[in-house]
DRENPA-3360 file (N, C-alpha, C; in nm, 2 decimals, always signed):
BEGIN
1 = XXXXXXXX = +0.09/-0.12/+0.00/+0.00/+0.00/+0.00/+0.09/+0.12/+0.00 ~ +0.08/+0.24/-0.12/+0.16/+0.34/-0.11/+0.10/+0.41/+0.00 ~ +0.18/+0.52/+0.04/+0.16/+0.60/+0.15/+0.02/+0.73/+0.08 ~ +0.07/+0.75/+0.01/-0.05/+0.82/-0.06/-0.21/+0.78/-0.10 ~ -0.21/+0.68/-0.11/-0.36/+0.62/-0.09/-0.34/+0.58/+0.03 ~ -0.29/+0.64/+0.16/-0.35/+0.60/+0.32/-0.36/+0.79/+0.29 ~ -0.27/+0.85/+0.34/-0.26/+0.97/+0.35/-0.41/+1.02/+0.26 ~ -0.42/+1.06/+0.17/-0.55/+1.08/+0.07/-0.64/+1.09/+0.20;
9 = XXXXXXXX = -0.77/+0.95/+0.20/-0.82/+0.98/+0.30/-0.88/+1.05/+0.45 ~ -0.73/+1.05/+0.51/-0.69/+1.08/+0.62/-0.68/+1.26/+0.61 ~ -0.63/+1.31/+0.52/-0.65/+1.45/+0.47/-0.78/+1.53/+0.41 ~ -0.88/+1.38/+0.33/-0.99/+1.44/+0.34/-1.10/+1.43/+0.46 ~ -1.05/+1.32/+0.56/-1.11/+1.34/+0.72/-1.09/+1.51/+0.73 ~ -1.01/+1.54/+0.78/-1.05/+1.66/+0.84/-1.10/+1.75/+0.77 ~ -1.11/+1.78/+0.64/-1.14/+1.90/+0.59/-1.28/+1.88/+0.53 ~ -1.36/+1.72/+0.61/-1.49/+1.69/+0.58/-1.58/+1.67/+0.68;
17 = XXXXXXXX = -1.53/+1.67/+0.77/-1.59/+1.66/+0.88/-1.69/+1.81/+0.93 ~ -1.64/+1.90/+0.89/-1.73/+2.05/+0.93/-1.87/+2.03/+0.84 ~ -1.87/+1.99/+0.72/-1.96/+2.03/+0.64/-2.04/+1.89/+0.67 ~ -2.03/+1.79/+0.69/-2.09/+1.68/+0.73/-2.16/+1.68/+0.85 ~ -2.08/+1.75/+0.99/-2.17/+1.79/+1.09/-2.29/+1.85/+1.08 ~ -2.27/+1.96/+0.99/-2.35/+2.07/+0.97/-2.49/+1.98/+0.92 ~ -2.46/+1.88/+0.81/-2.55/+1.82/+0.75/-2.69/+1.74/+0.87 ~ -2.58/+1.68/+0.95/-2.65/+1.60/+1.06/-2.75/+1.65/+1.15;
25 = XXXXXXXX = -2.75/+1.79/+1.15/-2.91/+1.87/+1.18/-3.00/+1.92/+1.13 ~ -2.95/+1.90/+0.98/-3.09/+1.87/+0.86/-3.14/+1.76/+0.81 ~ -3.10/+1.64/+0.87/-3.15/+1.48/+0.85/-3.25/+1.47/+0.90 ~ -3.37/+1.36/+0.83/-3.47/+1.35/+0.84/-3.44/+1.22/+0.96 ~ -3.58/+1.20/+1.05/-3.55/+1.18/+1.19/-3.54/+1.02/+1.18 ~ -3.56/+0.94/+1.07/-3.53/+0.78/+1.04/-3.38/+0.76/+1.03 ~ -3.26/+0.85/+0.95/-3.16/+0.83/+0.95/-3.08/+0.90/+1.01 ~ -3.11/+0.95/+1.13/-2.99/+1.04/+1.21/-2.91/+0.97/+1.29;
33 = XXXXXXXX = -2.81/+0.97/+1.35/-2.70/+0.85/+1.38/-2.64/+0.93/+1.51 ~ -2.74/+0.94/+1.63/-2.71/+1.05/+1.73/-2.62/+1.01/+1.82 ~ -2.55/+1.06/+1.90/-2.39/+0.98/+1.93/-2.27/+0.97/+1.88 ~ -2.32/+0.98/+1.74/-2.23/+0.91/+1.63/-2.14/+1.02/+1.56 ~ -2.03/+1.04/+1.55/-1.92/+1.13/+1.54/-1.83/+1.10/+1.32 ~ -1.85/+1.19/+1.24/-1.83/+1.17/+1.12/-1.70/+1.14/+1.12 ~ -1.67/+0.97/+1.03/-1.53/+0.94/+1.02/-1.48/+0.98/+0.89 ~ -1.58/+0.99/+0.80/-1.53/+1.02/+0.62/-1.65/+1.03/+0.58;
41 = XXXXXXXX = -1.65/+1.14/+0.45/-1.77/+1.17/+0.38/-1.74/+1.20/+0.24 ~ -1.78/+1.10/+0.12/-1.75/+1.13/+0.01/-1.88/+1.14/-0.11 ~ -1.86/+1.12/-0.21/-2.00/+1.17/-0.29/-1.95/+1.08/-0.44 ~ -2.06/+1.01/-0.43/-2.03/+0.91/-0.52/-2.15/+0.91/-0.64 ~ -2.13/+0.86/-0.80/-2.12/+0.87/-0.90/-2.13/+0.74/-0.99 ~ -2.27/+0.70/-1.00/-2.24/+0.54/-1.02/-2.40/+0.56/-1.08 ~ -2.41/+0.40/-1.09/-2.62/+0.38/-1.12/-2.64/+0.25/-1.01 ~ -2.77/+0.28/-1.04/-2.85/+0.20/-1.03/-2.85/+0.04/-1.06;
49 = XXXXXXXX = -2.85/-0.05/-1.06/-2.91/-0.15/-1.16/-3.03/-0.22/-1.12 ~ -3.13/-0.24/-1.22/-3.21/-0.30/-1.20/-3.25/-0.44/-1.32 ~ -3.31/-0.54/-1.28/-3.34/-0.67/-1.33/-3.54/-0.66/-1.36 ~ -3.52/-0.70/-1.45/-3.68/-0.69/-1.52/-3.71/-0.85/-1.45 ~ -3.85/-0.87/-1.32/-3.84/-1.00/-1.27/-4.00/-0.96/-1.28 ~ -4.05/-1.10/-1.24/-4.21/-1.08/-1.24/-4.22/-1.11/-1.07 ~ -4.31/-1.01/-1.05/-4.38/-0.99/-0.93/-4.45/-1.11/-0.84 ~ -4.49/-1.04/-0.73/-4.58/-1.18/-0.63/-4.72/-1.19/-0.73;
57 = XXXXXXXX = -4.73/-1.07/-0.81/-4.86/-1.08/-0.90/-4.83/-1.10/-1.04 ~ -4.70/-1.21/-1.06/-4.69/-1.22/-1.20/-4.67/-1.13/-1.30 ~ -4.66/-0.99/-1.26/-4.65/-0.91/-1.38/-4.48/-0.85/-1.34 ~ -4.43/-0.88/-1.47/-4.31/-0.82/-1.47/-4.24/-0.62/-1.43 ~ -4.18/-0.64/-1.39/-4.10/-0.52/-1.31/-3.98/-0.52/-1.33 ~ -3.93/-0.37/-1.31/-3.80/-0.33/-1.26/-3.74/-0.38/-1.14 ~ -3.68/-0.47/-1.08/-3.64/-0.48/-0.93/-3.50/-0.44/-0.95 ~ -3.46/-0.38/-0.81/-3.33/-0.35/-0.75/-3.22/-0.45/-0.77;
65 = XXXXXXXX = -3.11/-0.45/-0.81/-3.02/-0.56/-0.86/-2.92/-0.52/-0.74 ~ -2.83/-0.43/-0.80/-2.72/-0.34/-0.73/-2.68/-0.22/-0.76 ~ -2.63/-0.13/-0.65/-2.53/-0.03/-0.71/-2.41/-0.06/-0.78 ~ -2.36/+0.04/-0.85/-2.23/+0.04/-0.89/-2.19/+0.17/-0.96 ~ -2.05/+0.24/-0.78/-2.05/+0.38/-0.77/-1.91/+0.37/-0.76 ~ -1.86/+0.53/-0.80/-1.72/+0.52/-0.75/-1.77/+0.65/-0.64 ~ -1.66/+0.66/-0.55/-1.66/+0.72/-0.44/-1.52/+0.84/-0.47 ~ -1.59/+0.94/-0.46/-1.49/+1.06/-0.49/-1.51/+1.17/-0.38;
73 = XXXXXXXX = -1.44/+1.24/-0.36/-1.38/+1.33/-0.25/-1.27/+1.44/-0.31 ~ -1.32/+1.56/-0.36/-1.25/+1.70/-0.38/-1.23/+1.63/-0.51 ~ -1.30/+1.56/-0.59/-1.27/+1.53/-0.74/-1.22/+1.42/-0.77 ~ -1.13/+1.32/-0.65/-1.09/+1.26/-0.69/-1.11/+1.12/-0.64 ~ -1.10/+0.97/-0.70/-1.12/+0.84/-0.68/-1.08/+0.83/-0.52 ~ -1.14/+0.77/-0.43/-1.12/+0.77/-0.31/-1.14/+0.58/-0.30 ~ -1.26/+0.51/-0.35/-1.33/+0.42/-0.31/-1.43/+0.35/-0.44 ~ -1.46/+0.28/-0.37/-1.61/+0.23/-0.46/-1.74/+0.17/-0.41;
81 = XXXXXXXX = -1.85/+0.16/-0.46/-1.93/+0.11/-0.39/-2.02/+0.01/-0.50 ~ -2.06/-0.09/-0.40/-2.11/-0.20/-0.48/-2.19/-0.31/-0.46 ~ -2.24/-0.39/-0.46/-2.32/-0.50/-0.39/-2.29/-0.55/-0.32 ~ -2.40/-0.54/-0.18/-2.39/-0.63/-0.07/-2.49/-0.54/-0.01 ~ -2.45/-0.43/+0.06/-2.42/-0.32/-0.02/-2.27/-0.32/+0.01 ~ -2.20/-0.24/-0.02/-1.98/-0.27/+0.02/-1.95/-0.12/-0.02 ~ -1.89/-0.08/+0.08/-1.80/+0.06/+0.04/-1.65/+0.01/+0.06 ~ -1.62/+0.01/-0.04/-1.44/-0.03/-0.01/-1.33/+0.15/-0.05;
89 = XXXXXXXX = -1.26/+0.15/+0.03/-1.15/+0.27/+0.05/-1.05/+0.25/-0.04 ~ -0.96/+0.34/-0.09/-0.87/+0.28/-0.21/-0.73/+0.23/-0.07 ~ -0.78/+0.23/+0.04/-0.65/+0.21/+0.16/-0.66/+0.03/+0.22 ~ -0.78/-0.01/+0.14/-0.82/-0.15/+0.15/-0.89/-0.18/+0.29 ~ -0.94/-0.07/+0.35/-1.08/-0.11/+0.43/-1.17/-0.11/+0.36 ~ -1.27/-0.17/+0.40/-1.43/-0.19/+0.36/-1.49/-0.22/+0.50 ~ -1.67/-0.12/+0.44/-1.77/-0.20/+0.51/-1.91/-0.28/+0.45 ~ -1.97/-0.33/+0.52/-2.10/-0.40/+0.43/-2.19/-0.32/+0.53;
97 = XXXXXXXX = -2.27/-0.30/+0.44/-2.41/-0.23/+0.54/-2.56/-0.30/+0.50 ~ -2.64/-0.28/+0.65/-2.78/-0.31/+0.62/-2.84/-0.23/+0.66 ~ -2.96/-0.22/+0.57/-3.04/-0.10/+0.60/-3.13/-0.10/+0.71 ~ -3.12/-0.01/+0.79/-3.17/+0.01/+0.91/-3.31/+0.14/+0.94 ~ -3.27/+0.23/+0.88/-3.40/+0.35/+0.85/-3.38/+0.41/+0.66 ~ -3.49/+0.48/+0.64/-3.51/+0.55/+0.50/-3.62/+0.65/+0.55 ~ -3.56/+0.77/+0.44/-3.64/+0.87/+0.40/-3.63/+0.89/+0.29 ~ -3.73/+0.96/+0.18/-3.78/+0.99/+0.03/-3.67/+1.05/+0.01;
105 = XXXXXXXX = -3.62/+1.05/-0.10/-3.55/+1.14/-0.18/-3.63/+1.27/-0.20 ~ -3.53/+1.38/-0.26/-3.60/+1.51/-0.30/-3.75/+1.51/-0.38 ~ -3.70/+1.38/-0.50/-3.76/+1.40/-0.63/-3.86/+1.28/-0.61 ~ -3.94/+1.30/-0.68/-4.00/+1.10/-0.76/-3.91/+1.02/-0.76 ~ -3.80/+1.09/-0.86/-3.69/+1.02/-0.92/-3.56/+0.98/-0.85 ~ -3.57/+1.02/-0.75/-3.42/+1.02/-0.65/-3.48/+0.89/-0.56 ~ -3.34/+0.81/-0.54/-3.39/+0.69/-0.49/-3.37/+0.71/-0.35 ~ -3.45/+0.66/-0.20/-3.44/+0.73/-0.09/-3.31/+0.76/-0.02;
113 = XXXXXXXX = -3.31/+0.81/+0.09/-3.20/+0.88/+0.19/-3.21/+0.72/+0.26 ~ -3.06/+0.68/+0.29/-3.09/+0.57/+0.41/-2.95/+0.57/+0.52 ~ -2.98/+0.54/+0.58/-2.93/+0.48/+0.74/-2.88/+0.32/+0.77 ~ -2.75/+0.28/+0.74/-2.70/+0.12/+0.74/-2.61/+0.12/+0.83 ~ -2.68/+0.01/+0.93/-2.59/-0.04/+1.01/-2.47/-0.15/+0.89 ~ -2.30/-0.10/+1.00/-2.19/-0.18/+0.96/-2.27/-0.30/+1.01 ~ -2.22/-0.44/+0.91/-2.28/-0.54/+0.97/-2.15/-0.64/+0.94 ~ -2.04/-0.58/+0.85/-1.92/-0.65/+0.85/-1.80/-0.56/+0.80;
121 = XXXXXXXX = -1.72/-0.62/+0.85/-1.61/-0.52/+0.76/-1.49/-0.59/+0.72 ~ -1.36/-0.55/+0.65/-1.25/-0.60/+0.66/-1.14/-0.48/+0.58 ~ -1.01/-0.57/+0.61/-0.92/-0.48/+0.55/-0.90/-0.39/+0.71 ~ -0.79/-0.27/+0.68/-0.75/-0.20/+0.79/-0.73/-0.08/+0.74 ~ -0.80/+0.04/+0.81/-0.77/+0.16/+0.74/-0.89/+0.29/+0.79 ~ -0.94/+0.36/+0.69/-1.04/+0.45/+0.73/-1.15/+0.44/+0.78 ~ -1.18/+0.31/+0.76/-1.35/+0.25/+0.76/-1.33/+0.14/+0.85 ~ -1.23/+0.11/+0.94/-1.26/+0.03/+1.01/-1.32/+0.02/+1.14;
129 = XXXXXXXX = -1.28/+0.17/+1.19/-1.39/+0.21/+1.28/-1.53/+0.20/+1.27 ~ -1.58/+0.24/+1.14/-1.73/+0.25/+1.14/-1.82/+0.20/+1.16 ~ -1.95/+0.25/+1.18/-2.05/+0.18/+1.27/-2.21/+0.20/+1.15 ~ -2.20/+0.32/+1.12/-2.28/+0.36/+1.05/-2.26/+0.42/+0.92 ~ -2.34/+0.37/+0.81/-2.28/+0.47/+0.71/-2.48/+0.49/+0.67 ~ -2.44/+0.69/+0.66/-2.60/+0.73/+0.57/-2.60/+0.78/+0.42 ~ -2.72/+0.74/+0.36/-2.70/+0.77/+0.19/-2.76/+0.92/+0.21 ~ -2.75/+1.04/+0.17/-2.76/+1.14/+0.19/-2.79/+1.24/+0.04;
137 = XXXXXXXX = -2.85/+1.34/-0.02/-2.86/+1.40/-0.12/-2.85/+1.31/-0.26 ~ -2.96/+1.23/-0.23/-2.94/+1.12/-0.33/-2.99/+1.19/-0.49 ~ -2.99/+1.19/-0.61/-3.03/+1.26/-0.72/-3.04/+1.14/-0.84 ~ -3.17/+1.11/-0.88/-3.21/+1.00/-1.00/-3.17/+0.82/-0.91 ~ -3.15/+0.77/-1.01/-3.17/+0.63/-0.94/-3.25/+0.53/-0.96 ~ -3.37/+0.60/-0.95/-3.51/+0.52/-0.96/-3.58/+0.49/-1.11 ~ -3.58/+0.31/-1.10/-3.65/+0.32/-1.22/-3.78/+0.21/-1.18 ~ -3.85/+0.24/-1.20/-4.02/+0.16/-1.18/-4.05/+0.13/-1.29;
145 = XXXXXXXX = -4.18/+0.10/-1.29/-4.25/+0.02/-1.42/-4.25/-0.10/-1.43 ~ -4.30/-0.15/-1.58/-4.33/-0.26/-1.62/-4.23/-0.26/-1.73 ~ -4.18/-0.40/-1.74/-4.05/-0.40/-1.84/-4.10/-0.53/-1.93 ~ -4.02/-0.58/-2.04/-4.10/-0.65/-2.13/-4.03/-0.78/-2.14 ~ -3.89/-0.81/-2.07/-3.82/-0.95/-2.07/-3.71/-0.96/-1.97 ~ -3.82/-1.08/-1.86/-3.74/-1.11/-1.78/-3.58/-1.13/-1.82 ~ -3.54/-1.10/-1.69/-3.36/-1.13/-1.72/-3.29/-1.01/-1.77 ~ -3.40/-0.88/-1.83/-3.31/-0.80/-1.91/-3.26/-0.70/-1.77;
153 = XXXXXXXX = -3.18/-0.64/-1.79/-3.09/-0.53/-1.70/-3.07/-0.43/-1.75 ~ -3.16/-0.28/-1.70/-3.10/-0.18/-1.67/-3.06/-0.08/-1.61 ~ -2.99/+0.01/-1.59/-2.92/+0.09/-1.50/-3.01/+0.24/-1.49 ~ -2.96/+0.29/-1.38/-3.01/+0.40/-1.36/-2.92/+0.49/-1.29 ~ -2.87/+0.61/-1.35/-2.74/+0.69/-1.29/-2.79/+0.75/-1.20 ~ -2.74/+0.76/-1.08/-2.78/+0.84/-0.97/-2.63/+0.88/-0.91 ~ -2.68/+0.98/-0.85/-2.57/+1.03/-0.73/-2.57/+1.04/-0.56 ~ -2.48/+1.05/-0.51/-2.53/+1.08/-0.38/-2.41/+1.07/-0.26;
161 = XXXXXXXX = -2.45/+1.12/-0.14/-2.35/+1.16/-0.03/-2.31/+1.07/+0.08 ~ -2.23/+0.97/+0.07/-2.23/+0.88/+0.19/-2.13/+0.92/+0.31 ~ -2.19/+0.91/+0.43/-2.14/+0.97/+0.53/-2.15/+0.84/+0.61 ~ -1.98/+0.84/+0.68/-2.00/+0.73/+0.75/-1.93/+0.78/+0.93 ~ -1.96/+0.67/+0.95/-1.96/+0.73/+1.12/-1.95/+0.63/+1.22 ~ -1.89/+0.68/+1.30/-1.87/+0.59/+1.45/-1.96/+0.62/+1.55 ~ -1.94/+0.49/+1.64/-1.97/+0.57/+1.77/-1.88/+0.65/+1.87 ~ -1.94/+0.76/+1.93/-1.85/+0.78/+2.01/-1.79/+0.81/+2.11;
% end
């Protein structure tokens, strides 16, 4: 591991931490993480994916597949995010999260605000502390409807703010 992908991180801790606090008194009251002190906050750039499957009522749909985001910070690749759900750090921590609370997005179109308890982690680094991570200013994402062949997959680009946190 070069020194510069530990350092990176660790340099955008502090100079993310003010603006992330700030955020944590305009959370909606399902995902606020009270106690809980911001360990890294980045803003990721990825879609959606979804699977065309048929319903408990036989009619085919869009269902939720996975994300697939990269995680960036003052512009640049920090991380990634991906199914499980999994945020991995370019410093070789990761965490897995489950969802624990949700709020609506802004739009129709914005897929909701959520609240995941860490439920595993590995690797050693910025995220190993963490306890909580919340999905925050989420934008697009969402795709619904009726689709016309099972198995098909498509994506949906969305954005959004993940803020992760200890206890503390």
């Amino acid at each position: 591991m070069s020194i510069i992908k530990f350092a990176i991180p660790c340099l955008l801790l502090s100079a993310m931490i003010g603006p992330a606090a700030a955020a944590e008194s305009a959370l909606p009251e399902a995902i606020t993480a009270p106690g809980e002190s911001v360990v890294l906050s980045v803003h990721a750039e990825g879609a959606q994916v979804y699977e065309c499957k048929a319903g408990t009522d036989g009619k085919l749909a869009w269902a939720f597949r996975e994300p697939i985001a990269t995680l960036l910070a003052e512009g640049k690749t920090v991380g990634r995010h991906y199914a499980g759900p999994n945020w991995e750090n370019a410093d070789g921590s990761a965490v897995v999260g489950k969802a624990i609370g949700n709020a609506p997005g802004a739009s129709a179109g914005d897929i909701p605000w959520l609240k995941l308890e860490v439920a595993s982690r590995r690797g050693s680094g910025v995220l190993t502390p963490v306890t909580t991570v919340q999905r925050i200013n989420t934008h697009g994402g969402k795709l619904e409807g009726a689709c016309e062949k099972a198995g098909e997959f498509k994506s949906a680009p969305y954005s959004a703010d993940y803020i992760f946190l200890r206890k503390s």
